[in-house]
FIFI-957546 format. One record per residue: residue in one letter; residue number from 1; z, x, y of N, C-alpha, C in turn. Coordinates in steps of 0.2 Angstrom, whole numbers. Each point is the difference from the previous one (the first is absolute). Example, Ala and Ser with C-alpha at 12.3 -4.5 7.8 and 13.67 -1.06 7.14 Angstrom:
2
sevo = A, lotor = 1, n.zz = 39, n.xx = 66, n.yy = -28, ca.zz = 0, ca.xx = -4, ca.yy = 6, c.zz = 0, c.xx = 4, c.yy = 6
sevo = S, lotor = 2, n.zz = -4, n.xx = -2, n.yy = 5, ca.zz = 1, ca.xx = 4, ca.yy = 6, c.zz = 3, c.xx = -4, c.yy = 5
//
This chain:
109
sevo = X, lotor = 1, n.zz = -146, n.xx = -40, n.yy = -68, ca.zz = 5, ca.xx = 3, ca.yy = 4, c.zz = 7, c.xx = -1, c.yy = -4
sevo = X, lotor = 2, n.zz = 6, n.xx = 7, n.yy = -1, ca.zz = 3, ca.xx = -2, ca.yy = -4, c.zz = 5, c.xx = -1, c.yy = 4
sevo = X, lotor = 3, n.zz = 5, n.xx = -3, n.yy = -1, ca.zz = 6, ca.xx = -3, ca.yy = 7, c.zz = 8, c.xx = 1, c.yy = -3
sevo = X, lotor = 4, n.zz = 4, n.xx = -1, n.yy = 2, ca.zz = 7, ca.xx = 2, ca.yy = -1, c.zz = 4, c.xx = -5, c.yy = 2
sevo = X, lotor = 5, n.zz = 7, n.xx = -1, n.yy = -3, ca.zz = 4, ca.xx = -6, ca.yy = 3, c.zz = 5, c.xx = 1, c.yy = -1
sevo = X, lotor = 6, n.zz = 3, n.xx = 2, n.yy = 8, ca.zz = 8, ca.xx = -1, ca.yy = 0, c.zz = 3, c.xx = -4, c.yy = 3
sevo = X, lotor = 7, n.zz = 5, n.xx = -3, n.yy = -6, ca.zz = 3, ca.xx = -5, ca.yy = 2, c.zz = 9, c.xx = 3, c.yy = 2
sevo = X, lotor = 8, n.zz = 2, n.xx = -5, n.yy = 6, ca.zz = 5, ca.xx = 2, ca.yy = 4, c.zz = 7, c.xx = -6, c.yy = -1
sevo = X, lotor = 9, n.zz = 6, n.xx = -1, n.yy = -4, ca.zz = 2, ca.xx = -4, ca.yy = 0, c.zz = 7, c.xx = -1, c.yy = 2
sevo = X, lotor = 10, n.zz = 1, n.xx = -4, n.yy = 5, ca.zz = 7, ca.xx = 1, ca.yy = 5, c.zz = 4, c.xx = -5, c.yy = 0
sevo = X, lotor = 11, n.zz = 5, n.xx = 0, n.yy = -4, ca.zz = 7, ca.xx = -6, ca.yy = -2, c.zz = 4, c.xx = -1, c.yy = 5
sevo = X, lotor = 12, n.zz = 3, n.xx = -6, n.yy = 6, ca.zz = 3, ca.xx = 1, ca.yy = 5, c.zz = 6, c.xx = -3, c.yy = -5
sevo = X, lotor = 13, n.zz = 5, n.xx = 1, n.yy = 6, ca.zz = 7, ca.xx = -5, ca.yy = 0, c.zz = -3, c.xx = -6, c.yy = 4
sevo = X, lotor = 14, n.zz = 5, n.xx = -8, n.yy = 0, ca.zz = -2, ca.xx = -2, ca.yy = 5, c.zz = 0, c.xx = 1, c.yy = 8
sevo = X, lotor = 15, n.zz = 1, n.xx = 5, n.yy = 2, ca.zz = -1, ca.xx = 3, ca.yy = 7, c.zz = -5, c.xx = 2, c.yy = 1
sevo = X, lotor = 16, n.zz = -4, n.xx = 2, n.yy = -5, ca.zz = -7, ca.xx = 1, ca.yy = -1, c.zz = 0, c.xx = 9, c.yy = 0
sevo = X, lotor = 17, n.zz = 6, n.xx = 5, n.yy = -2, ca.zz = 3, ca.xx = 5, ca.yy = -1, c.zz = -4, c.xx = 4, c.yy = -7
sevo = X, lotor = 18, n.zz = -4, n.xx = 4, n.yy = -2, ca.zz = -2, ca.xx = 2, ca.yy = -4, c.zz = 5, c.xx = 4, c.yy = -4
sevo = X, lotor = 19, n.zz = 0, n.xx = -5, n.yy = -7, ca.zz = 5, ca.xx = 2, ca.yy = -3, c.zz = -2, c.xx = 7, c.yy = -7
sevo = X, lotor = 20, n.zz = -6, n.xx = -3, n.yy = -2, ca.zz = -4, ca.xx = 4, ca.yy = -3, c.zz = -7, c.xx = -1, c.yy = 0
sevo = X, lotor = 21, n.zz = -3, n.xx = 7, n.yy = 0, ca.zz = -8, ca.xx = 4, ca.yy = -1, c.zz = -3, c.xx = 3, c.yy = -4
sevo = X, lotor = 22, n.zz = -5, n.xx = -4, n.yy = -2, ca.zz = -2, ca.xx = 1, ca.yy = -7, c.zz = -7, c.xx = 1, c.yy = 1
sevo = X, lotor = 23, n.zz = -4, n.xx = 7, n.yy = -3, ca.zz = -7, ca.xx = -1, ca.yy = 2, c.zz = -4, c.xx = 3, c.yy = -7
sevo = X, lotor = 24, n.zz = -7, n.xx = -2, n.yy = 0, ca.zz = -5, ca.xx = 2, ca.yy = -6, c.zz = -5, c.xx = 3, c.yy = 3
sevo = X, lotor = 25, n.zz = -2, n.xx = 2, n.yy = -3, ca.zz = -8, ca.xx = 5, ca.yy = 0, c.zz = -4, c.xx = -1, c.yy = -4
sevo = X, lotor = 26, n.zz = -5, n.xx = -3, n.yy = -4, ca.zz = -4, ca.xx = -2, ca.yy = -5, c.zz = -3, c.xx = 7, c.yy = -2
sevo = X, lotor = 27, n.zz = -4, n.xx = 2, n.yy = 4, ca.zz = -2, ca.xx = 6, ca.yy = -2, c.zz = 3, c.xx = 8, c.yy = -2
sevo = X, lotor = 28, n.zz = 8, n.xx = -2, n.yy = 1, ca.zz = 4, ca.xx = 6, ca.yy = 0, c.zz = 7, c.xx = -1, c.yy = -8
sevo = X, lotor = 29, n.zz = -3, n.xx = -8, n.yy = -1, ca.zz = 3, ca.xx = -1, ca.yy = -5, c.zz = 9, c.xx = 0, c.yy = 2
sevo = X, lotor = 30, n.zz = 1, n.xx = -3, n.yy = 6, ca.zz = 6, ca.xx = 1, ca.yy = 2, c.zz = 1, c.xx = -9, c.yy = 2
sevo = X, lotor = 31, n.zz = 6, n.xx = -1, n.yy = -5, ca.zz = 1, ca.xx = -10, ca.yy = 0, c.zz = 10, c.xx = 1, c.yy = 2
sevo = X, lotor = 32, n.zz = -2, n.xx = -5, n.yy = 5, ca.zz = 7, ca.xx = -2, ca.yy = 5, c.zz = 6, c.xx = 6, c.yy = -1
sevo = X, lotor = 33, n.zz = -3, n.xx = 7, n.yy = 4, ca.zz = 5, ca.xx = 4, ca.yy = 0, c.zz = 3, c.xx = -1, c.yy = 8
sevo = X, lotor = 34, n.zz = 7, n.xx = 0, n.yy = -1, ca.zz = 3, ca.xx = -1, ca.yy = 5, c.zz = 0, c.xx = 5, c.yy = 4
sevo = X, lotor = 35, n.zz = 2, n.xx = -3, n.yy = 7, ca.zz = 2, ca.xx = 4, ca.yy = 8, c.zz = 4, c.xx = -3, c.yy = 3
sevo = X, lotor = 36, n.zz = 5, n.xx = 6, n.yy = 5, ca.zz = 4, ca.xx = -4, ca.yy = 3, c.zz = -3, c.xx = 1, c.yy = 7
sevo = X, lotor = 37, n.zz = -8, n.xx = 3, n.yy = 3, ca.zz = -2, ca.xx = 0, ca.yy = 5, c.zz = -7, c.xx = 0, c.yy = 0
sevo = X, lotor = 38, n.zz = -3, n.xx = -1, n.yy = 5, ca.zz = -7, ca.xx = -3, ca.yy = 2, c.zz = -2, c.xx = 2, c.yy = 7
sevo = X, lotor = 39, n.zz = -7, n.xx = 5, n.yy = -1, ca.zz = -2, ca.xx = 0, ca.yy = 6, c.zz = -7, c.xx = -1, c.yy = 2
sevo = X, lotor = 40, n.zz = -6, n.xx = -6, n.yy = 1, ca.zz = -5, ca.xx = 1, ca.yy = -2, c.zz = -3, c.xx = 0, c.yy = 5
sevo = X, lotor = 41, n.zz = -6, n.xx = 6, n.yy = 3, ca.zz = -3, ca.xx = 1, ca.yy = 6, c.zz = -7, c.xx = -4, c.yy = -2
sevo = X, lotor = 42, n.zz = -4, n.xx = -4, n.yy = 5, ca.zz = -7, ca.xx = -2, ca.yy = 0, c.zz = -2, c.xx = 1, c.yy = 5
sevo = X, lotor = 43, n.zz = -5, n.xx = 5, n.yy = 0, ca.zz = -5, ca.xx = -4, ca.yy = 6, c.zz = -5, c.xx = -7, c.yy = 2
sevo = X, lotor = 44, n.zz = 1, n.xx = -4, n.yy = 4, ca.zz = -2, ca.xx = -4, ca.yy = 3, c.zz = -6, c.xx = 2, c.yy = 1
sevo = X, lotor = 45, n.zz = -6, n.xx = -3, n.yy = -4, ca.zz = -7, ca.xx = 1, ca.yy = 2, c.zz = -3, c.xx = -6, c.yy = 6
sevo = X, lotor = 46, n.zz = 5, n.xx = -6, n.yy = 0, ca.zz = -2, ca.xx = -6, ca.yy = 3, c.zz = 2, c.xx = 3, c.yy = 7
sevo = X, lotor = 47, n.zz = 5, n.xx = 1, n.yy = 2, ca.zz = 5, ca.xx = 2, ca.yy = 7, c.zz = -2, c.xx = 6, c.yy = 3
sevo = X, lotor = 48, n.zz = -2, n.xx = 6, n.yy = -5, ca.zz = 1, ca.xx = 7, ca.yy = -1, c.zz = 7, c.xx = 1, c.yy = 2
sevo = X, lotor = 49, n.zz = 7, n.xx = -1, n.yy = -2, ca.zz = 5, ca.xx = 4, ca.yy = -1, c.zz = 4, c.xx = -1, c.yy = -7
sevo = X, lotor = 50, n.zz = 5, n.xx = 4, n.yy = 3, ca.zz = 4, ca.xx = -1, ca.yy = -9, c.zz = 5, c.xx = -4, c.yy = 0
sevo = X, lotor = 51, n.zz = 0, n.xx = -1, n.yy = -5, ca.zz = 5, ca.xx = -7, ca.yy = -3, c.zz = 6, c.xx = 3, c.yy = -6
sevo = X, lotor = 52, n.zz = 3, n.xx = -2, n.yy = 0, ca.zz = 7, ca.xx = 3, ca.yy = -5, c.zz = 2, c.xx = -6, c.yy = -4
sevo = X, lotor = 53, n.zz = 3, n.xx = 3, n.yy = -4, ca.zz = 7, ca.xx = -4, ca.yy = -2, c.zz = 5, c.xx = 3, c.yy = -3
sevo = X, lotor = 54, n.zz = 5, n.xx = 0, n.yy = 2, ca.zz = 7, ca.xx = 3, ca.yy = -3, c.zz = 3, c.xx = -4, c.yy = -2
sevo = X, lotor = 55, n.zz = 5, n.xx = 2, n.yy = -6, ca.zz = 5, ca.xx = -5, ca.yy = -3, c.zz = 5, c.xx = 5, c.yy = -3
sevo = X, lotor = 56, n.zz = 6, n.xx = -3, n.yy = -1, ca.zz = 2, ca.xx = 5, ca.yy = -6, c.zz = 6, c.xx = -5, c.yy = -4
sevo = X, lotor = 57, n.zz = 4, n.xx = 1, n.yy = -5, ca.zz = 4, ca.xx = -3, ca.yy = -3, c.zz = 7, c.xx = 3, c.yy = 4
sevo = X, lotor = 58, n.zz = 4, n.xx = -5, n.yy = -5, ca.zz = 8, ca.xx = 0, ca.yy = 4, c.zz = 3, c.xx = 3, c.yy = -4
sevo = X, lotor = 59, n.zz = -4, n.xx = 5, n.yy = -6, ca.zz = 3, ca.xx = 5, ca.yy = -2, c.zz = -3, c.xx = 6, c.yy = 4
sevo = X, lotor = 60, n.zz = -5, n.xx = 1, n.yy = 2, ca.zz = -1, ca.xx = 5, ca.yy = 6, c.zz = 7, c.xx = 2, c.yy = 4
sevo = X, lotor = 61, n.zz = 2, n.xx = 9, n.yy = -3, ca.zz = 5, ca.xx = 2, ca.yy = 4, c.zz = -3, c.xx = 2, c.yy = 6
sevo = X, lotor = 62, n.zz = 4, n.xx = 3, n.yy = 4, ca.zz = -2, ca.xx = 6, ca.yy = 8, c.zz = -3, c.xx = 5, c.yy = -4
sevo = X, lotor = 63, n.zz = 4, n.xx = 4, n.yy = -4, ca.zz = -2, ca.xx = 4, ca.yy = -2, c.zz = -10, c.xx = 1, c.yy = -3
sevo = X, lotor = 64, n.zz = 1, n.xx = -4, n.yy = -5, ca.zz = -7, ca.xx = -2, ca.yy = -1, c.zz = -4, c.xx = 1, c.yy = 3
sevo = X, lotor = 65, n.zz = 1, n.xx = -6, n.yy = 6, ca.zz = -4, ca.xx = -2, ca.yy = 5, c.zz = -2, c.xx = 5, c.yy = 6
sevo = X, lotor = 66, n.zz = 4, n.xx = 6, n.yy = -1, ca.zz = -2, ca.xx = 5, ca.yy = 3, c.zz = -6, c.xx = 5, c.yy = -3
sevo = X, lotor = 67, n.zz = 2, n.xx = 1, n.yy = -7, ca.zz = -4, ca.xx = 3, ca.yy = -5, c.zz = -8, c.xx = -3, c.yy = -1
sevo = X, lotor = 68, n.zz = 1, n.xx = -7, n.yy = 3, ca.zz = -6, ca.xx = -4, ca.yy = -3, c.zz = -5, c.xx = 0, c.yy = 5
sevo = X, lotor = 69, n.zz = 5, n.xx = 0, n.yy = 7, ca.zz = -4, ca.xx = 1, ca.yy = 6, c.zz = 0, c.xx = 9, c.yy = 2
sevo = X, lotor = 70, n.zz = 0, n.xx = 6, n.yy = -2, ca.zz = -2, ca.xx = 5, ca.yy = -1, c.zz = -7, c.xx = 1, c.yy = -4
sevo = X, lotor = 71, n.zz = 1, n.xx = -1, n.yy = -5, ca.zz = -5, ca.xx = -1, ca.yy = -6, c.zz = -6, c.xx = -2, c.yy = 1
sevo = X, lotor = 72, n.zz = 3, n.xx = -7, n.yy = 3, ca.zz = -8, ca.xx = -5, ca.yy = 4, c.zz = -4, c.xx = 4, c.yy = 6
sevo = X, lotor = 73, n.zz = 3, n.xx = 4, n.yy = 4, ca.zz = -2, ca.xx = 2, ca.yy = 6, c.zz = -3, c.xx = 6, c.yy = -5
sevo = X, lotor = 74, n.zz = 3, n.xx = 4, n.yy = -5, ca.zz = -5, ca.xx = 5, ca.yy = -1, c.zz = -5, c.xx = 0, c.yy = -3
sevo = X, lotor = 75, n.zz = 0, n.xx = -5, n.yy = -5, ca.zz = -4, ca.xx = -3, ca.yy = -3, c.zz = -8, c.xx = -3, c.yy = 5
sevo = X, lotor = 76, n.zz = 3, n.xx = -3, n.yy = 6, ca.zz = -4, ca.xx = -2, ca.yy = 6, c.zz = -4, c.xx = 9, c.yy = 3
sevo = X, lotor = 77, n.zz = 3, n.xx = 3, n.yy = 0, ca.zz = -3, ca.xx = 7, ca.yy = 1, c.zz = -3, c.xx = 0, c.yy = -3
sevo = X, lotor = 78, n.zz = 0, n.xx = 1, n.yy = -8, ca.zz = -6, ca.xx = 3, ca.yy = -5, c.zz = -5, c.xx = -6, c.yy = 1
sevo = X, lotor = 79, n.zz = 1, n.xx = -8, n.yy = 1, ca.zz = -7, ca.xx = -4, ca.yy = 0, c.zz = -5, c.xx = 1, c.yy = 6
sevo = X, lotor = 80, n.zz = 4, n.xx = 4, n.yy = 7, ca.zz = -1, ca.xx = -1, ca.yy = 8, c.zz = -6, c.xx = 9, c.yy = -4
sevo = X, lotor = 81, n.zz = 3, n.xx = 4, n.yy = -3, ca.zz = -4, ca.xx = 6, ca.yy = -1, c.zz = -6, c.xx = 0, c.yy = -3
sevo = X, lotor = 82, n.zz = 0, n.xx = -6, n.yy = -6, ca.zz = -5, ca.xx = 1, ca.yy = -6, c.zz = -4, c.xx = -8, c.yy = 4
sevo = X, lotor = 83, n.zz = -1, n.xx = -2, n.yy = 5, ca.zz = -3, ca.xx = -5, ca.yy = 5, c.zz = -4, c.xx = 2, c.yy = 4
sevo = X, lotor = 84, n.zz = 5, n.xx = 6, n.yy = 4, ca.zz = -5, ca.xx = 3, ca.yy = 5, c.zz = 0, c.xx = 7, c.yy = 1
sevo = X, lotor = 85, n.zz = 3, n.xx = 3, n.yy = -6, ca.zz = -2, ca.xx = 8, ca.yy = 0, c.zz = 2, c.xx = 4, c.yy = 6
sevo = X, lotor = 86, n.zz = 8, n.xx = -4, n.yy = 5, ca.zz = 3, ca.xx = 2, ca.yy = 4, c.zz = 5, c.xx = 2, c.yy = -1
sevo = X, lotor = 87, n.zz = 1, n.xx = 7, n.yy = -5, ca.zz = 5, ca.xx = 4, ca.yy = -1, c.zz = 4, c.xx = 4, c.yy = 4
sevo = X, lotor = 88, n.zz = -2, n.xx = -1, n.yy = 7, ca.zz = 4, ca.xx = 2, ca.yy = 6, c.zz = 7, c.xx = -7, c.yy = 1
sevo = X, lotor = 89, n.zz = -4, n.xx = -5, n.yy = 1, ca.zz = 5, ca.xx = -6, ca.yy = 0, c.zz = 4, c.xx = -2, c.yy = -5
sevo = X, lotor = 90, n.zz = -3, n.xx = 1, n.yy = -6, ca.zz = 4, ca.xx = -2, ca.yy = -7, c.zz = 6, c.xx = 4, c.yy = 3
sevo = X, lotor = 91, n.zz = -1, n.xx = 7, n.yy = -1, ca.zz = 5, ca.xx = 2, ca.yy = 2, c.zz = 7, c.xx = 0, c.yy = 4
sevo = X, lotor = 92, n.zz = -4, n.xx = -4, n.yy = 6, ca.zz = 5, ca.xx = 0, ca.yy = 6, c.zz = 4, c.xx = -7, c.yy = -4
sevo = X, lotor = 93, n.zz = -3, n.xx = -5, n.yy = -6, ca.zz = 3, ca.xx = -5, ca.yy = -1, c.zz = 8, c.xx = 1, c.yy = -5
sevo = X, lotor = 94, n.zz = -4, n.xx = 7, n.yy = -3, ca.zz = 5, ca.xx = 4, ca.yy = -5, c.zz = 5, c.xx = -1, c.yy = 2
sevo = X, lotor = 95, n.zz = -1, n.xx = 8, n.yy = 5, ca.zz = 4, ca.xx = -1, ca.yy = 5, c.zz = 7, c.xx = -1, c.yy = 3
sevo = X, lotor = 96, n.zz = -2, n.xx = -6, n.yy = 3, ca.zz = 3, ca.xx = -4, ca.yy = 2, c.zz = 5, c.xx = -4, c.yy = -7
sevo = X, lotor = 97, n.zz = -4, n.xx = -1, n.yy = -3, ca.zz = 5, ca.xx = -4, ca.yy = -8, c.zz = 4, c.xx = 5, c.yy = 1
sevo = X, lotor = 98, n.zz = -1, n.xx = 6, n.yy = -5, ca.zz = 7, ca.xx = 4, ca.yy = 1, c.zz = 3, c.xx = 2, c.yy = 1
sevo = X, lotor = 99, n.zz = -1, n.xx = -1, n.yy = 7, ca.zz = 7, ca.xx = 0, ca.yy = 6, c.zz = 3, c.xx = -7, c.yy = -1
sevo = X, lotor = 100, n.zz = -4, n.xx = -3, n.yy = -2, ca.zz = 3, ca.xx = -10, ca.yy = 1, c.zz = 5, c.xx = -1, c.yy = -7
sevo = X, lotor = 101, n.zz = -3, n.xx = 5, n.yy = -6, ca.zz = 4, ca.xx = 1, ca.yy = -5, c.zz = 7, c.xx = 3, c.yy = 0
sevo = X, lotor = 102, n.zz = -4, n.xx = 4, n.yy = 4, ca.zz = 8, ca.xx = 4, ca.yy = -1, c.zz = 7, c.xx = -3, c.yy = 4
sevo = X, lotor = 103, n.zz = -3, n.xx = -3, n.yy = 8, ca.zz = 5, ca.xx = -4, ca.yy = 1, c.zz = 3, c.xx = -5, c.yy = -3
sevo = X, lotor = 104, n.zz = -5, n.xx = -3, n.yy = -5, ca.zz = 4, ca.xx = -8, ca.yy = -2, c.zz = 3, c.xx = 5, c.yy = -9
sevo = X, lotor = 105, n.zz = -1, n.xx = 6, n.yy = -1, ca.zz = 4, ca.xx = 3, ca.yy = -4, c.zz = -4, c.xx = -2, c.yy = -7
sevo = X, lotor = 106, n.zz = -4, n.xx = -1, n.yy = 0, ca.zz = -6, ca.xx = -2, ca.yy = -7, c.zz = 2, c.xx = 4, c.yy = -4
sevo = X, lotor = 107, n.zz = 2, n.xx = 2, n.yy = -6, ca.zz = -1, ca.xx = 5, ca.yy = -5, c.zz = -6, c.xx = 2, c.yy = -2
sevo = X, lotor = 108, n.zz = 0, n.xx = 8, n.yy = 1, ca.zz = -6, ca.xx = 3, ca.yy = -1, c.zz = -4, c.xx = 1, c.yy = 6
sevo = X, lotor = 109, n.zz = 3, n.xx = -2, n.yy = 8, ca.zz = -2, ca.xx = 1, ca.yy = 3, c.zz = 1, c.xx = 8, c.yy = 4
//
């Protein structure tokens, strides 16, 4: 079985404030390229629910953080469609982004 490895690396201040994010993909040939956001969705197969984690750095603007939360939500369509082949729903999630784009003023929305 061939397997993959992403490693996720997160520097705080001492408040434990994520200063910097750094991550790799072994298989994509991608070594400590920065981010200034993180959003990682799992399903819980022990519990059956989902588990998260969000972080971002303290260079994360509003601005950003808007674009980055558009992108994610649309992004979340196309895995919701290519999952369960409900291009009715994918849709409604489109959508909804946006609208959610246009108000938070996203460029390219």
């Amino acid at each position: 079985m061939e397997t993959s490895n992403i490693q996720i690396v997160v520097e705080k201040d001492e408040n434990s404030i994520p200063e910097r994010i750094t991550w790799s993909a072994d298989d994509q040939g991608i070594v400590d390229r920065e981010a200034r956001a993180l959003a990682l969705g799992l399903w819980d197969d022990v519990d059956g629910i989902p588990m998260g984690l969000q972080l971002w750095t303290k260079k994360m603007t509003v601005e950003e953080m808007h674009a980055f939360t558009a992108g994610t939500l649309m992004q979340l369509a196309d895995t919701f469609e290519r999952a369960t082949s409900d291009k009715d729903h994918a849709d409604a999630i489109r959508m909804f982004t946006k609208e959610l784009a246009k108000r938070l003023r996203v460029p390219g929305a």
